[in-house]
PDB file of N, CA, C, O and CB in Angstrom:
ATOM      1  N   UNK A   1      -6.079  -0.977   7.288  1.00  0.00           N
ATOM      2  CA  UNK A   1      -4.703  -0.603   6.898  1.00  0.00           C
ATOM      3  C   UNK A   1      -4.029   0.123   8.054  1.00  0.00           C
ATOM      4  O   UNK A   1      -4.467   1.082   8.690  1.00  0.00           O
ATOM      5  CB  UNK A   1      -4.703   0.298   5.616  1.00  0.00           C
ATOM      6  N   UNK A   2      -2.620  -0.671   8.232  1.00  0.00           N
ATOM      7  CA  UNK A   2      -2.060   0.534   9.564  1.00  0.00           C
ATOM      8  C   UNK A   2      -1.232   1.525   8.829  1.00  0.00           C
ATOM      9  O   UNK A   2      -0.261   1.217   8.139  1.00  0.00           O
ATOM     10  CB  UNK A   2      -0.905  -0.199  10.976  1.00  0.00           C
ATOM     11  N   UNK A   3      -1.622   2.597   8.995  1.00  0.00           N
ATOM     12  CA  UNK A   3      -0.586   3.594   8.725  1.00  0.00           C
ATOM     13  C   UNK A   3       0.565   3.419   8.769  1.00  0.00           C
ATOM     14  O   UNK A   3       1.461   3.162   7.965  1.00  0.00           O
ATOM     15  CB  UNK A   3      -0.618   4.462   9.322  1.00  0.00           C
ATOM     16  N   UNK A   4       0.411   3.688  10.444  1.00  0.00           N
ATOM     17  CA  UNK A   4       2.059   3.831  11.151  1.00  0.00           C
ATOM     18  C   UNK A   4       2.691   2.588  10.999  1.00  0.00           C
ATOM     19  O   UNK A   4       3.254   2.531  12.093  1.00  0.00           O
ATOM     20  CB  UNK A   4       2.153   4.178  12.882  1.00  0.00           C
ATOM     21  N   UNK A   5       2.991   1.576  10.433  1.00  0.00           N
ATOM     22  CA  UNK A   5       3.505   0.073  10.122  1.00  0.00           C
ATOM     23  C   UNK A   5       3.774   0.545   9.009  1.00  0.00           C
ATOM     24  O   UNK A   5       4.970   0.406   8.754  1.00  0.00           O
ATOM     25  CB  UNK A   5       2.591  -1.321  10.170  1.00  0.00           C
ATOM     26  N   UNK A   6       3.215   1.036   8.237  1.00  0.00           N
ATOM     27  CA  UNK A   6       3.658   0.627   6.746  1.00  0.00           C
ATOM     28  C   UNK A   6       4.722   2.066   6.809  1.00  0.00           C
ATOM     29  O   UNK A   6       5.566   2.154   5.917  1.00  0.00           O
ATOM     30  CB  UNK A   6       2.100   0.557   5.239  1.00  0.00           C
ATOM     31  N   UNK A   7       4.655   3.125   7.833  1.00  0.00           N
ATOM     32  CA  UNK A   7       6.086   3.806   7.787  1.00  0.00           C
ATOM     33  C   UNK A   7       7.038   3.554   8.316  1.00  0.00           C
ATOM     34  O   UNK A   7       8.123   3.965   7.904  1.00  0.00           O
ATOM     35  CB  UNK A   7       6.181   4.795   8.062  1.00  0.00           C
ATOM     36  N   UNK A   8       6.938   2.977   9.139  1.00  0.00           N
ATOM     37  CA  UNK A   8       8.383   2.436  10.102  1.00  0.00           C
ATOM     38  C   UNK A   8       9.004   1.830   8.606  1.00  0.00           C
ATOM     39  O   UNK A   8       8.420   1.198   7.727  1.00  0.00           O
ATOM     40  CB  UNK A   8       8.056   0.848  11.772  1.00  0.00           C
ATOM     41  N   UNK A   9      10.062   2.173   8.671  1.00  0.00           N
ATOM     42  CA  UNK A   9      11.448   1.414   7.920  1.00  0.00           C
ATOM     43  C   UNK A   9      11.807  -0.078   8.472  1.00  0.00           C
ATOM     44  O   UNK A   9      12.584  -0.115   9.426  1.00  0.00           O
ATOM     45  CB  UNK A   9      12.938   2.392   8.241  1.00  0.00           C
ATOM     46  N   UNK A  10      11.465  -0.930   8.117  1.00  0.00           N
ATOM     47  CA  UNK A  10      12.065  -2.338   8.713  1.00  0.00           C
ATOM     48  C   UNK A  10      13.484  -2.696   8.800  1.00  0.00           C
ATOM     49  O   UNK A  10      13.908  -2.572   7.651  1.00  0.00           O
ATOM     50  CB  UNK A  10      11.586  -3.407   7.966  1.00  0.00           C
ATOM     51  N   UNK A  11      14.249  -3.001   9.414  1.00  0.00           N
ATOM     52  CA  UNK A  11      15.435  -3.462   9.471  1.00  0.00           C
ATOM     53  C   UNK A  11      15.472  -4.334   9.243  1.00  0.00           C
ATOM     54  O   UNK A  11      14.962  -5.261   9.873  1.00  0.00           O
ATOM     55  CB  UNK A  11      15.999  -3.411  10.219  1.00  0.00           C
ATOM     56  N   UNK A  12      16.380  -4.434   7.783  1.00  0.00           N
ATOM     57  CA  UNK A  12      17.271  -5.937   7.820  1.00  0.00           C
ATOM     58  C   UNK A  12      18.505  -5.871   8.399  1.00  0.00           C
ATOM     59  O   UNK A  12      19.169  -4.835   8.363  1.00  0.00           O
ATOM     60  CB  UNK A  12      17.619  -6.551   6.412  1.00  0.00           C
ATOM     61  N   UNK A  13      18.861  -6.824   8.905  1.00  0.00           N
ATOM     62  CA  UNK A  13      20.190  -7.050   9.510  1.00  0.00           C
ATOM     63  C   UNK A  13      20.864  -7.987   9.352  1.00  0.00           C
ATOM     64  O   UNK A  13      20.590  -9.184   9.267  1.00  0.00           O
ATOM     65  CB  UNK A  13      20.229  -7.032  10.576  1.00  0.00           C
ATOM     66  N   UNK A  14      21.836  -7.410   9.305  1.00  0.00           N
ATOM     67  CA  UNK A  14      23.595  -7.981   8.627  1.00  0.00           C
ATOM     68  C   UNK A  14      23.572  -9.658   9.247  1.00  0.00           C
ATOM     69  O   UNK A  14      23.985 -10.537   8.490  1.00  0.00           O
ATOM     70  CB  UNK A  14      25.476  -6.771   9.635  1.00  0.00           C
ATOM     71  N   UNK A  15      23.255  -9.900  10.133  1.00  0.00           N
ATOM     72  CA  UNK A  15      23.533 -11.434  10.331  1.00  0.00           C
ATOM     73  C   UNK A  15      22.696 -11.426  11.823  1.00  0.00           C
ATOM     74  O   UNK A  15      22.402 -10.431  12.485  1.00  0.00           O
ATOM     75  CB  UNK A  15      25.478 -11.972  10.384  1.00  0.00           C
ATOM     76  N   UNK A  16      22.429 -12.753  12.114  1.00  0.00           N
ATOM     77  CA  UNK A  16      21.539 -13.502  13.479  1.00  0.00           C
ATOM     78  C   UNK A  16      22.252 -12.323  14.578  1.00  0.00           C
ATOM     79  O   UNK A  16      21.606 -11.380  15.033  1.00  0.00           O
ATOM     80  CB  UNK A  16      22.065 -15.703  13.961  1.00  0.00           C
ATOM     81  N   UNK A  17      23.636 -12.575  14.877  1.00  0.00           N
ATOM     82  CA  UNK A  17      24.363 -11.994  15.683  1.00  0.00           C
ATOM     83  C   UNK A  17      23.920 -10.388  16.177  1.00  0.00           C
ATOM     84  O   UNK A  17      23.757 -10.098  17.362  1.00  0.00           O
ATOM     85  CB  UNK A  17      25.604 -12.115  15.042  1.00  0.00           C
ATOM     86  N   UNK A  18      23.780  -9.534  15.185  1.00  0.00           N
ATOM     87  CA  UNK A  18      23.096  -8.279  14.795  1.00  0.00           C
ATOM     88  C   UNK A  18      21.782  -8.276  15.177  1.00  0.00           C
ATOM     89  O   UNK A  18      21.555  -7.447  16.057  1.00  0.00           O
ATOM     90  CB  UNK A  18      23.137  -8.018  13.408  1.00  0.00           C
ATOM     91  N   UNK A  19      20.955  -8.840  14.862  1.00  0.00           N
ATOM     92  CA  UNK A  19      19.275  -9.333  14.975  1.00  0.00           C
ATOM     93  C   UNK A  19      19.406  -9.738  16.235  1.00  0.00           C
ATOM     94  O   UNK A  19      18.863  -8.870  16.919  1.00  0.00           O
ATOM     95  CB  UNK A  19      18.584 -10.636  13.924  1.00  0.00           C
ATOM     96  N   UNK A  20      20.029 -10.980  17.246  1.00  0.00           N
ATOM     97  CA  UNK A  20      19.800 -11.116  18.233  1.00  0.00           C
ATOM     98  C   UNK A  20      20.249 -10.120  19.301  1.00  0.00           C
ATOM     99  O   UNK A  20      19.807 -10.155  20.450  1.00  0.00           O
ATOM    100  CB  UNK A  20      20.085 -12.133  18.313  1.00  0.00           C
ATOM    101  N   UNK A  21      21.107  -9.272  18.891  1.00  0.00           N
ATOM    102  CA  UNK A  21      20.984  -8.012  19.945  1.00  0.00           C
ATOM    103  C   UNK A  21      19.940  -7.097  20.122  1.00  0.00           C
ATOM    104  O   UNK A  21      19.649  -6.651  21.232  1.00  0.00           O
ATOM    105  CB  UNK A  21      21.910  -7.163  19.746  1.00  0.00           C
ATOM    106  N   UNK A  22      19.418  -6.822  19.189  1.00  0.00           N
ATOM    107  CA  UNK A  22      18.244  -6.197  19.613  1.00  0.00           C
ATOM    108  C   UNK A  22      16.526  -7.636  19.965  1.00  0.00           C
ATOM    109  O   UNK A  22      15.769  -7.638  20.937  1.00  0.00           O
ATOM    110  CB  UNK A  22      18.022  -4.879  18.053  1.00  0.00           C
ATOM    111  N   UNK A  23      16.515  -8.412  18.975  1.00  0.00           N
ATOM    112  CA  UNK A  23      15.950  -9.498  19.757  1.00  0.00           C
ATOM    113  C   UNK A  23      16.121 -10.487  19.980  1.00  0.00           C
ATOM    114  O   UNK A  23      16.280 -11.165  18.965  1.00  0.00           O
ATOM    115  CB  UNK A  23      15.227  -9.732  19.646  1.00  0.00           C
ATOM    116  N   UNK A  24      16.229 -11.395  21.536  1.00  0.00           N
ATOM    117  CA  UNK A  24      17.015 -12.108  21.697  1.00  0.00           C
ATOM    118  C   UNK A  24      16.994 -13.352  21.192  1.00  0.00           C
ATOM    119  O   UNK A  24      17.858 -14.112  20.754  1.00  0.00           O
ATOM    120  CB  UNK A  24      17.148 -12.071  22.639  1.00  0.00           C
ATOM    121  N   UNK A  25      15.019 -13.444  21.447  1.00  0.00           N
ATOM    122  CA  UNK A  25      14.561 -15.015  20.941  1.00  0.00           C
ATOM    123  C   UNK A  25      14.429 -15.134  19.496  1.00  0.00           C
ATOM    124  O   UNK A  25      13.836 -16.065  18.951  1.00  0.00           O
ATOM    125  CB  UNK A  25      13.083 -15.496  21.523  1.00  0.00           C
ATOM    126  N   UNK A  26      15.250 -13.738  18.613  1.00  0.00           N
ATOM    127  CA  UNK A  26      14.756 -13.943  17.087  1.00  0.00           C
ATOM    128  C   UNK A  26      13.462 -13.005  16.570  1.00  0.00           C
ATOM    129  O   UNK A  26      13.121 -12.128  17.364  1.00  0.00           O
ATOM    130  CB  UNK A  26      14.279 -15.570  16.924  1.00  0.00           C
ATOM    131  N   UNK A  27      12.778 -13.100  15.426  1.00  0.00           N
ATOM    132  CA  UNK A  27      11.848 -13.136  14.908  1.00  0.00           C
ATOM    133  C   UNK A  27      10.989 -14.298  14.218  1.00  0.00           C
ATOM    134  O   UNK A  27      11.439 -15.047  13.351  1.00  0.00           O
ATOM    135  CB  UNK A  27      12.120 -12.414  14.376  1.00  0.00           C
ATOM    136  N   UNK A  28       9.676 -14.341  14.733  1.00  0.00           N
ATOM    137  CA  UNK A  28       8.652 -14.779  13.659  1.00  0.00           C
ATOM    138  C   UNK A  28       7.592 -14.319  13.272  1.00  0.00           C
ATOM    139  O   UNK A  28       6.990 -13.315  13.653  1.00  0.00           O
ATOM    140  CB  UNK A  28       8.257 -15.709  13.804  1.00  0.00           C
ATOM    141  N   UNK A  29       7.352 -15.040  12.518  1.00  0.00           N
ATOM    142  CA  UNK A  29       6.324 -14.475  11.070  1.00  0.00           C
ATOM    143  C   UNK A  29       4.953 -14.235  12.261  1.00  0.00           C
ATOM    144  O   UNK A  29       4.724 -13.143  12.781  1.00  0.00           O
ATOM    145  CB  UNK A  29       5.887 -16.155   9.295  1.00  0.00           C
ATOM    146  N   UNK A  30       4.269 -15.307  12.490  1.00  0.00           N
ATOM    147  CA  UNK A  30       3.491 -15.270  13.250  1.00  0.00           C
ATOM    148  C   UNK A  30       3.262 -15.760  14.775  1.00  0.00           C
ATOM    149  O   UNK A  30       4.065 -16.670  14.981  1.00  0.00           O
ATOM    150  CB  UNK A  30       2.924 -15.572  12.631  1.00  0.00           C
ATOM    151  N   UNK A  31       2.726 -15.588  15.556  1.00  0.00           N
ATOM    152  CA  UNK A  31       2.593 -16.287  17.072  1.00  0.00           C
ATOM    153  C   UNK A  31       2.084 -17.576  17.021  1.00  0.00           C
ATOM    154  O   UNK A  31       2.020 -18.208  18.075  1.00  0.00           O
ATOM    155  CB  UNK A  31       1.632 -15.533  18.067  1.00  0.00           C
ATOM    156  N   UNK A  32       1.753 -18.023  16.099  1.00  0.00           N
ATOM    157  CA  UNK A  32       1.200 -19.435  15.722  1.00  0.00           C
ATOM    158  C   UNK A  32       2.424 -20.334  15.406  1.00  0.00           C
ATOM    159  O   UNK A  32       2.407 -21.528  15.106  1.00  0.00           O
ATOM    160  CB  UNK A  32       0.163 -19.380  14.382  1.00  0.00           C
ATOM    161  N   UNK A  33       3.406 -19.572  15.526  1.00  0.00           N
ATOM    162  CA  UNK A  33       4.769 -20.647  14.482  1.00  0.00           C
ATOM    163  C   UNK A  33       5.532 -21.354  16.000  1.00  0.00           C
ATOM    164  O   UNK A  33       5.721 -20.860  17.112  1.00  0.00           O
ATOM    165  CB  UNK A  33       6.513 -19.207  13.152  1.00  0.00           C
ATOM    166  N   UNK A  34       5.788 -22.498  15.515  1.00  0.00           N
ATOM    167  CA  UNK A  34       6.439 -23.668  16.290  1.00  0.00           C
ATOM    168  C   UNK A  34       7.975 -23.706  15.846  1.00  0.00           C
ATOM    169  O   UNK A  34       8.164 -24.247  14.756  1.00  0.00           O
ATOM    170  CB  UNK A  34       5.658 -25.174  15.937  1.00  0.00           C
ATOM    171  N   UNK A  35       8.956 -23.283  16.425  1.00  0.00           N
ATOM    172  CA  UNK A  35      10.451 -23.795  16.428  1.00  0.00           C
ATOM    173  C   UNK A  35      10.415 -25.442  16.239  1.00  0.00           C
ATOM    174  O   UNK A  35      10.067 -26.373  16.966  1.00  0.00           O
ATOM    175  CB  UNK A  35      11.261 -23.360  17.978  1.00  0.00           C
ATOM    176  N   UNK A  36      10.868 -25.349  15.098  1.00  0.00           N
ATOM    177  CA  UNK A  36      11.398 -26.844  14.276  1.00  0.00           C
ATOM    178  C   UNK A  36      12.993 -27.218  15.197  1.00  0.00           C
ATOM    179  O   UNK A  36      13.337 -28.334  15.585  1.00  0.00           O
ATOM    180  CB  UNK A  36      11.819 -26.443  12.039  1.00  0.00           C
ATOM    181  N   UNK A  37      13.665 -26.073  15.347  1.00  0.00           N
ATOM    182  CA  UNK A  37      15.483 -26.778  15.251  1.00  0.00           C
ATOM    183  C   UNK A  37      15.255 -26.948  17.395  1.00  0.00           C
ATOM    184  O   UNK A  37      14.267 -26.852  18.123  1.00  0.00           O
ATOM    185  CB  UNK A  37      17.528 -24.830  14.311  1.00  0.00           C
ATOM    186  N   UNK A  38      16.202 -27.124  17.568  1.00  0.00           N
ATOM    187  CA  UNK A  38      16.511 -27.392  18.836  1.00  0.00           C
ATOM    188  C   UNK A  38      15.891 -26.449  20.119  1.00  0.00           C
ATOM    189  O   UNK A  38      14.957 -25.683  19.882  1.00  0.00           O
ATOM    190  CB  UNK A  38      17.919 -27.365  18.790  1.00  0.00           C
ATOM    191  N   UNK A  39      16.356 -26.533  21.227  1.00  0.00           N
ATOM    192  CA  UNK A  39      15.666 -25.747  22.314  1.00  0.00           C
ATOM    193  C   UNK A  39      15.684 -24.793  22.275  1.00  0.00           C
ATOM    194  O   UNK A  39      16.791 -24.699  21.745  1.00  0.00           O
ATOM    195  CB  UNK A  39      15.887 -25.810  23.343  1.00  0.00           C
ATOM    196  N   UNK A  40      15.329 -23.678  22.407  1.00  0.00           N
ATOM    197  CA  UNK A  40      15.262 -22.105  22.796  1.00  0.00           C
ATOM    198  C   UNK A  40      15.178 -21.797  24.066  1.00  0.00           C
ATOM    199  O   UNK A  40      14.641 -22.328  25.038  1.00  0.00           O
ATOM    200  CB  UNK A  40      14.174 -21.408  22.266  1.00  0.00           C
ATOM    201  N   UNK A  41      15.866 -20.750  23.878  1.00  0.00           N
ATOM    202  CA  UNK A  41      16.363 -19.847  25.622  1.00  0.00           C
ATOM    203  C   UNK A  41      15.019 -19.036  25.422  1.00  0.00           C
ATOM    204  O   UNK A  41      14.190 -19.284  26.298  1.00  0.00           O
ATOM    205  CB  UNK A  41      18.301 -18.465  25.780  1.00  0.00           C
ATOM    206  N   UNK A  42      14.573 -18.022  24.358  1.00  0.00           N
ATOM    207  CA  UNK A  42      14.427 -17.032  24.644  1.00  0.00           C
ATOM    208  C   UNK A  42      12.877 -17.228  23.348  1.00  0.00           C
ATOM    209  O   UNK A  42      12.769 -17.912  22.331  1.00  0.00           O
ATOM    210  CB  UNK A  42      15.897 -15.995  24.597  1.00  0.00           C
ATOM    211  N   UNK A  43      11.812 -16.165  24.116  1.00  0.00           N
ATOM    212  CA  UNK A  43      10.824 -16.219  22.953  1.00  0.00           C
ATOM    213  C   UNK A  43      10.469 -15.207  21.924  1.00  0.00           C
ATOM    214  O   UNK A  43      10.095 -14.054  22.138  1.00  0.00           O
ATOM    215  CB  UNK A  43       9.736 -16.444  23.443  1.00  0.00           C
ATOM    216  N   UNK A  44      10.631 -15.773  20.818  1.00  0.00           N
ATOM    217  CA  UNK A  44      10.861 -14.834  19.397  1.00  0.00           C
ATOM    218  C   UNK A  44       9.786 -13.633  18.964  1.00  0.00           C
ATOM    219  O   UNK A  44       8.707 -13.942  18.458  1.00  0.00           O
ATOM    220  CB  UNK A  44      10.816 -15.898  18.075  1.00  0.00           C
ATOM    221  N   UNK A  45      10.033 -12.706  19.120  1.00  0.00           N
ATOM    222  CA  UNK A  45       9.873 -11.131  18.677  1.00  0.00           C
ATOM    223  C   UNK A  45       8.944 -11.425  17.341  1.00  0.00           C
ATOM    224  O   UNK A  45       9.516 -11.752  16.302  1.00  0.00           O
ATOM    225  CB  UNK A  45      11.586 -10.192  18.267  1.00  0.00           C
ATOM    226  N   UNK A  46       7.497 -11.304  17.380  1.00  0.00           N
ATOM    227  CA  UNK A  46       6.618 -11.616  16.273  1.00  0.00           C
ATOM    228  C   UNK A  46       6.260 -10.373  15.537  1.00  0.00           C
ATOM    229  O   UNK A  46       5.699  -9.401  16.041  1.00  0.00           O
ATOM    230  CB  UNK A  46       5.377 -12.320  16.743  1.00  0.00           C
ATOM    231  N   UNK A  47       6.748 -10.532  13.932  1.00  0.00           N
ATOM    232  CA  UNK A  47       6.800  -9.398  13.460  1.00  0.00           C
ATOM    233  C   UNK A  47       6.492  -9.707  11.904  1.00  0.00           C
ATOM    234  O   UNK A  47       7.642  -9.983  11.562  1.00  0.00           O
ATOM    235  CB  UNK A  47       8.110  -8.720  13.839  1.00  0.00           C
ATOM    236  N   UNK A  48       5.887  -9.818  10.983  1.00  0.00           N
ATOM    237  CA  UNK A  48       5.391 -10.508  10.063  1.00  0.00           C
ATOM    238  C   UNK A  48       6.345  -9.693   9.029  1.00  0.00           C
ATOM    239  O   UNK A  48       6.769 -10.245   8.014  1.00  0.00           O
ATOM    240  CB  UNK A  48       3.741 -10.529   9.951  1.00  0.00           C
ATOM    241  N   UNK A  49       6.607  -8.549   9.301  1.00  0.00           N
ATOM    242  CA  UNK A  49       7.799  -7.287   8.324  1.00  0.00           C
ATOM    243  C   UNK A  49       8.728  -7.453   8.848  1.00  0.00           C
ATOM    244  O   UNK A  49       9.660  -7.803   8.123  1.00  0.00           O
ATOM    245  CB  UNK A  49       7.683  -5.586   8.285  1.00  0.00           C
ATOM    246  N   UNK A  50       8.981  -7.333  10.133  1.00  0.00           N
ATOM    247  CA  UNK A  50      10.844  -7.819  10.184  1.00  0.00           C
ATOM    248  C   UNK A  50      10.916  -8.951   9.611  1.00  0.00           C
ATOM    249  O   UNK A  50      11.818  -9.161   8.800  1.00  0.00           O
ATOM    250  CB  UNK A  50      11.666  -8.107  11.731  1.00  0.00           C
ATOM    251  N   UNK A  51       9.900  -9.990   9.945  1.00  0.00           N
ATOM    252  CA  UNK A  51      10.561 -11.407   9.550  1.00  0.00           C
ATOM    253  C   UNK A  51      10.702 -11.110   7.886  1.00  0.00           C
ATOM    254  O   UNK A  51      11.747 -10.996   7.246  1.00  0.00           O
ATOM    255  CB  UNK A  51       9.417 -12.981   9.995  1.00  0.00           C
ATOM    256  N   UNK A  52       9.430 -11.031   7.440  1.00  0.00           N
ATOM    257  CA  UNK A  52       9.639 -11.027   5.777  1.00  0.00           C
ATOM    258  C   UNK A  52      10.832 -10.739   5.526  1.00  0.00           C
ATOM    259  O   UNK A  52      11.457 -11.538   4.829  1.00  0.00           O
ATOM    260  CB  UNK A  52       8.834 -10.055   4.935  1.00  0.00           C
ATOM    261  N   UNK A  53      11.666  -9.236   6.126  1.00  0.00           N
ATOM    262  CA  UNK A  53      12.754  -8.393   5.559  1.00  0.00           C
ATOM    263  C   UNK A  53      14.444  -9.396   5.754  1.00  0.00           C
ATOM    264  O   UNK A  53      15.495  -9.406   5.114  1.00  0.00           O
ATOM    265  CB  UNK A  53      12.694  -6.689   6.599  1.00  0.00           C
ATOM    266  N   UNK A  54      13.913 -10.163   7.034  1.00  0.00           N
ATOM    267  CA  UNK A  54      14.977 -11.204   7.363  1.00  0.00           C
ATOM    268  C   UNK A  54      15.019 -12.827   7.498  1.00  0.00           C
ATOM    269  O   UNK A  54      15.430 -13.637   8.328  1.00  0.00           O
ATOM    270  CB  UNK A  54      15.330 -10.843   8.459  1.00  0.00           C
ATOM    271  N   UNK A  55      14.426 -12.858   6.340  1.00  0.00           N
ATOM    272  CA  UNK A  55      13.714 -14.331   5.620  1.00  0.00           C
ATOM    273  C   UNK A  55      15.003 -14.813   5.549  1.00  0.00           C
ATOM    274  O   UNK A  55      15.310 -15.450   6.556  1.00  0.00           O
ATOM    275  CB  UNK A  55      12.753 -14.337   3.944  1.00  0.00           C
ATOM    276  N   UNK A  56      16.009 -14.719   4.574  1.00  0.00           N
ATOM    277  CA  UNK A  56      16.926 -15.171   4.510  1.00  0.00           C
ATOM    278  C   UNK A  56      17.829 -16.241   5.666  1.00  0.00           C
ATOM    279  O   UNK A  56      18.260 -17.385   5.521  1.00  0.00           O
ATOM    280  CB  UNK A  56      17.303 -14.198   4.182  1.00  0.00           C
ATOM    281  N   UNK A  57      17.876 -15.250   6.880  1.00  0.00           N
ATOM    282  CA  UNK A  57      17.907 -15.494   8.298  1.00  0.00           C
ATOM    283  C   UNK A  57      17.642 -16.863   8.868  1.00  0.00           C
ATOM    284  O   UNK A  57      18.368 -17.621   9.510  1.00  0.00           O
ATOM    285  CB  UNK A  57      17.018 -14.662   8.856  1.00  0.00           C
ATOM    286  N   UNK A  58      16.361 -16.969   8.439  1.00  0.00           N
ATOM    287  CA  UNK A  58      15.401 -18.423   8.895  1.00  0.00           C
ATOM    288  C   UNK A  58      15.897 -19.979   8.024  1.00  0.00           C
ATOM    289  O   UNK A  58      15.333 -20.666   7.172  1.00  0.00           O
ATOM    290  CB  UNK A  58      13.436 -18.051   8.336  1.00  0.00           C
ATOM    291  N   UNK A  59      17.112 -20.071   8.679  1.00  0.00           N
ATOM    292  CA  UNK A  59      17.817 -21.356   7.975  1.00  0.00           C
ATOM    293  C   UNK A  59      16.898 -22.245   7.580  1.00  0.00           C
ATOM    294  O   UNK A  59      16.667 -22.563   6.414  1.00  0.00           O
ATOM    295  CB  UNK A  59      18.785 -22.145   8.842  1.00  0.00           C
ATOM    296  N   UNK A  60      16.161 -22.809   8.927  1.00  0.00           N
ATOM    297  CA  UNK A  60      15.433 -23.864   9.075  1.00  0.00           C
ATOM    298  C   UNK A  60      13.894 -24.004   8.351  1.00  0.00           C
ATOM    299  O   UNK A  60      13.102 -24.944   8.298  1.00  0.00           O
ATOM    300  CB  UNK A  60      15.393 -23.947  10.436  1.00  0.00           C
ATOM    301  N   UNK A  61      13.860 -22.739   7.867  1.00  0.00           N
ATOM    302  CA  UNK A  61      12.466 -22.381   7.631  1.00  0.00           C
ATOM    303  C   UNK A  61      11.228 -22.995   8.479  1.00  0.00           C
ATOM    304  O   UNK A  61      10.295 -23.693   8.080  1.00  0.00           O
ATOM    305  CB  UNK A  61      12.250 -22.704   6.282  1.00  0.00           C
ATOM    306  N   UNK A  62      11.457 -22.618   9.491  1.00  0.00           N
ATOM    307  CA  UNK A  62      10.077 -22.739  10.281  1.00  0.00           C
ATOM    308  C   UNK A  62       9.624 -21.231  10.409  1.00  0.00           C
ATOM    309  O   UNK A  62       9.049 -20.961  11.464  1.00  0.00           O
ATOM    310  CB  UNK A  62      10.241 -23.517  11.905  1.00  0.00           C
ATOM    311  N   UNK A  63       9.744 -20.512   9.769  1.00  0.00           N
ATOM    312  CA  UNK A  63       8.855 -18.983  10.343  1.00  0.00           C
ATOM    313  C   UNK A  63       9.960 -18.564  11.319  1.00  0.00           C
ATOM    314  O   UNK A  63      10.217 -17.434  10.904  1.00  0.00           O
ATOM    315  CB  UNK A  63       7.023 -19.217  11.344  1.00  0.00           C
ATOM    316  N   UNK A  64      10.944 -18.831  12.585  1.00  0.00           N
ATOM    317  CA  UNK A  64      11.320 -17.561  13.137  1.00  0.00           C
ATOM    318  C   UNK A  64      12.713 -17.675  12.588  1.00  0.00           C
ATOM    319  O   UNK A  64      13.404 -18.660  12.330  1.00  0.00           O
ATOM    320  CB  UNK A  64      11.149 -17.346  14.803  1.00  0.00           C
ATOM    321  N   UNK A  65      12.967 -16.145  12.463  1.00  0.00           N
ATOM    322  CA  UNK A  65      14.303 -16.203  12.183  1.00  0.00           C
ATOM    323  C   UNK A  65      15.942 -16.176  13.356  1.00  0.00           C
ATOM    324  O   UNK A  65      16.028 -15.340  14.256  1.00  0.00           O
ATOM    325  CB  UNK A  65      14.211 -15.070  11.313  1.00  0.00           C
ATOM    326  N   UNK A  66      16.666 -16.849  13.186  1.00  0.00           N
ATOM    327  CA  UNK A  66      17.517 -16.435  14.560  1.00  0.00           C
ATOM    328  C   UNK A  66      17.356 -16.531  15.416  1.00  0.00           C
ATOM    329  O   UNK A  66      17.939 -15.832  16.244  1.00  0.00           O
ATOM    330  CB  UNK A  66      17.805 -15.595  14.886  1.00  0.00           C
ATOM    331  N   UNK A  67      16.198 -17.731  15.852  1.00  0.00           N
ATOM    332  CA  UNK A  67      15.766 -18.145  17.192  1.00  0.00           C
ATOM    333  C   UNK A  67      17.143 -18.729  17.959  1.00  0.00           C
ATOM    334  O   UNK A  67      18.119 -19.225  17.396  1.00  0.00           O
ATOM    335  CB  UNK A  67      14.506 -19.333  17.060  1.00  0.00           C
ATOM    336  N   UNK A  68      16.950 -18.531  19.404  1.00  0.00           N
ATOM    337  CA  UNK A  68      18.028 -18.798  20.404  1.00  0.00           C
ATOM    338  C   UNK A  68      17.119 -19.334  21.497  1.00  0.00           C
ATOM    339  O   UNK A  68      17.596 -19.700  22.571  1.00  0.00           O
ATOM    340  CB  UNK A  68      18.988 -17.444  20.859  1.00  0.00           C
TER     341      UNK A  68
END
């Protein structure tokens, strides 16, 4: 069990736009996940609690959310 994870407060955020300022390539669930939609600039911020919190996010449902 991690402690310090389960206190951090997760951010959800208001929209991709919001989320990609602080990360650029997005979030995903895991480092195992493959971008389904088109090319990416940038590689996605793996976070299994941000992503959960910004599921919504993940149009495509491949696991990252707000990939760029």
């Amino acid at each position: 069990m991690h402690v310090a994870e389960a206190k951090t407060k997760v951010k959800v955020y208001k929209n991709c736009k919001e989320l990609n300022k602080v990360y650029k390539g997005g979030v995903a669930r895991s480092s195992k996940v493959k971008n389904k939609g088109g090319k990416t600039k940038y590689k996605p911020y793996v976070s299994k609690a941000l992503y959960d919190a910004n599921k919504k996010k993940d149009r495509d449902k491949d696991y990252i959310a707000c990939e760029r």
